[in-house]
C-alpha positions in Angstrom: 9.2 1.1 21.8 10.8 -1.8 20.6 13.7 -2.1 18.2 14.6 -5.6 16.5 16.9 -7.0 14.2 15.8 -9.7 11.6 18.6 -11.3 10.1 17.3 -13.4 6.9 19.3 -16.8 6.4 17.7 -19.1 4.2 19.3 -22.8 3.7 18.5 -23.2 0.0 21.9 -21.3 -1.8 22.5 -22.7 -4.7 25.1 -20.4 -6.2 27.4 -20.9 -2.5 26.0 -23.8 -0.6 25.0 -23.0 3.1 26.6 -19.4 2.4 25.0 -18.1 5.5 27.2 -20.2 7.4 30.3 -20.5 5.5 33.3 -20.4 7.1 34.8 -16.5 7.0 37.6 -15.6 8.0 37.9 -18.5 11.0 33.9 -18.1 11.8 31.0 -18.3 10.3 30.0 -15.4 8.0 26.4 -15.3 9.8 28.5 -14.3 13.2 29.5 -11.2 11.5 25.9 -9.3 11.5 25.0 -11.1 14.4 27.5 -10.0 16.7 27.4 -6.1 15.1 23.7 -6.2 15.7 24.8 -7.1 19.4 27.7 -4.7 19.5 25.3 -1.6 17.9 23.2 -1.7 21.1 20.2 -0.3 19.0 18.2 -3.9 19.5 15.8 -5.3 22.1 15.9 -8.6 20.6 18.0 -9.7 17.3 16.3 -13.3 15.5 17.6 -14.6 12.4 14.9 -16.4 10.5 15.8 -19.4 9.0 14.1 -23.1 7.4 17.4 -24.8 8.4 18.3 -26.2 11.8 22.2 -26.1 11.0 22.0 -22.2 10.4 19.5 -21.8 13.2 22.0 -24.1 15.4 24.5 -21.1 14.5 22.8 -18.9 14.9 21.7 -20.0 18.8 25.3 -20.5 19.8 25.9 -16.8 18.7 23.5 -15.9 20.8 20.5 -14.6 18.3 17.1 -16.0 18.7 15.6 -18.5 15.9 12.4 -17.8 14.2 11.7 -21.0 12.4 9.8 -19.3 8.8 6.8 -21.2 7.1 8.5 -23.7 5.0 6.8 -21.7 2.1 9.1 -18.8 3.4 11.9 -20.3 2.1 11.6 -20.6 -1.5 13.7 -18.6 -4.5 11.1 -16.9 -5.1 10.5 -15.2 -2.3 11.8 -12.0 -1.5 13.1 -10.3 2.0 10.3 -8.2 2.1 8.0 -11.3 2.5 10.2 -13.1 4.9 10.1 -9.9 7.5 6.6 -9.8 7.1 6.1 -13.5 7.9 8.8 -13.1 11.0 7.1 -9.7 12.3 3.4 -10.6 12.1 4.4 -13.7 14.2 6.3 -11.8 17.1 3.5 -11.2 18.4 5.0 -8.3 20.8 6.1 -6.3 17.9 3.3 -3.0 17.7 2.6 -1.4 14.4 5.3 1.9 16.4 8.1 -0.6 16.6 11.2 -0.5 14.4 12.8 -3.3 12.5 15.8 -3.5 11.2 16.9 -6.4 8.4 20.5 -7.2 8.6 21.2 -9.6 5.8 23.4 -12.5 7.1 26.5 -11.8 4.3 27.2 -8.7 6.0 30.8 -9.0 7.2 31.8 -5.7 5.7 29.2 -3.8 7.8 30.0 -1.1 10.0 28.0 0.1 13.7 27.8 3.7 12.5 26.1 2.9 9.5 23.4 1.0 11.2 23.2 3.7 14.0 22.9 6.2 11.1 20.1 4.5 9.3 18.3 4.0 12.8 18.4 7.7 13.5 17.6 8.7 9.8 14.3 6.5 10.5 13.6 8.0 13.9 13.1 11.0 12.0 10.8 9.8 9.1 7.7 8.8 9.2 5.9 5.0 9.0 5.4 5.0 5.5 9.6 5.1 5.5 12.4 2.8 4.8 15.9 3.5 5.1 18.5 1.1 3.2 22.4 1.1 2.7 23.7 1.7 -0.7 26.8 2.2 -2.5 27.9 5.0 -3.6 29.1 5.8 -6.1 27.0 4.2 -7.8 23.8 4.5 -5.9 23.2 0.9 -5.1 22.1 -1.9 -3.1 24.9 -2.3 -0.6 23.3 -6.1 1.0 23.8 -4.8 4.4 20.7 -3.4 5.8 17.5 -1.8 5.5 15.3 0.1 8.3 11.7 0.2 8.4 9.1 0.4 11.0 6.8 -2.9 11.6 4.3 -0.8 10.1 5.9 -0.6 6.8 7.0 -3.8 7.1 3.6 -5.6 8.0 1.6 -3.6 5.4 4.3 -4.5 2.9 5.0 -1.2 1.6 7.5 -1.0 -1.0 10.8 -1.0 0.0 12.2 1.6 -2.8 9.7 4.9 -3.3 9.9 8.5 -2.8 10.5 7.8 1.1 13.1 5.5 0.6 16.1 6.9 2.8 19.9 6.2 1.3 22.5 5.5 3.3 25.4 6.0 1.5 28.1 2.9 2.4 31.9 3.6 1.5 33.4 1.7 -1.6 35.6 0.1 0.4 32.9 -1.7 2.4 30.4 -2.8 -0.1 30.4 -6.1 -1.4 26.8 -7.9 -2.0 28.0 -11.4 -1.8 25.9 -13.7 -4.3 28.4 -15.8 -6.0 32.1 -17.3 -5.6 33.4 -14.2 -7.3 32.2 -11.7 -4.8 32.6 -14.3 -2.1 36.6 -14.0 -2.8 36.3 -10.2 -3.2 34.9 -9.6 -0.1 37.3 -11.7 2.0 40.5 -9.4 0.2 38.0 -6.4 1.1 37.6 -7.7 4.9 41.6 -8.4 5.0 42.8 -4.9 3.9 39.6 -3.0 6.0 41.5 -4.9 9.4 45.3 -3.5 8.3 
């Protein structure tokens, strides 16, 4: 069985401009879910997807694998969901039994245990399953992760239903980062969480 980590970095910010490599803390805030997906020990292989070559440069000197997405891939419009279906059907090694994990690139708040936890919660599910991080309270998107199995992922099952799995995240670590504002909040957050 195979276990991967797709880590979704698009070049086409417009709120933060190349957010998923903006400088964070004295590296790139991409490094930070790379280097936990590393650290976690859970993946075979861990590929950010990306339609820039200065995030996929990044993203190869941290030592993740580049999956170049259809330039179609890489539109607002778009969501994750479609991108780690695009990225999964062309692995080509990855069987239907695999797991998957997305790991969204603004992620520096994340923590190994969580990502373990949501792994093991999955293990335990079924194929129809997803498990995601939220907030709590209350229960919310956290912009950390979500599990599924390339099964769910490739028949694009929806990612919230009745066998949705919540992982609750604490306060102090959840920070979806989508404008300057939370940009600022989470580097305080990532400050205080290393006193």
């Amino acid at each position: 069985m195979n276990v991967i980590a797709v880590i979704p970095a698009r070049g086409g910010s417009r709120r933060i401009p190349l957010k998923n490599i903006k400088d964070f803390h004295g590296k790139p805030i991409i490094a930070y879910s790379i280097e936990k997906a590393q650290q976690s020990g859970l993946f075979n292989r861990i590929v950010v997807s990306t339609d820039d070559d200065r995030i996929a440069s990044v993203a190869a000197r941290y030592g993740a694998e580049v999956w170049h997405r259809h330039p179609l891939c890489g539109a607002d419009e778009i969501g994750t969901q479609a991108v780690m279906q695009e990225c999964l059907e062309g692995l080509s090694y990855c069987t239907f039994s695999d797991f998957a994990c997305c790991i969204y690139a603004t992620s520096p708040l994340m923590d190994i245990q969580d990502l373990v936890a949501g792994y093991n919660a999955l293990k335990r599910a079924g194929f129809d399953t997803f498990a995601m991080s939220v907030g709590y309270p209350p229960l919310q998107d956290a912009g950390q992760f979500y599990w599924g199995t390339a099964y769910a992922f490739r028949e694009g099952l929806p990612l919230i239903s009745e066998n949705t799995i919540l992982i609750p995240i604490e306060e102090e670590r959840v920070c979806d980062i989508n404008t300057m504002f939370d940009w600022t909040k989470a580097l305080v957050m990532y400050e205080e969480l290393q006193k």
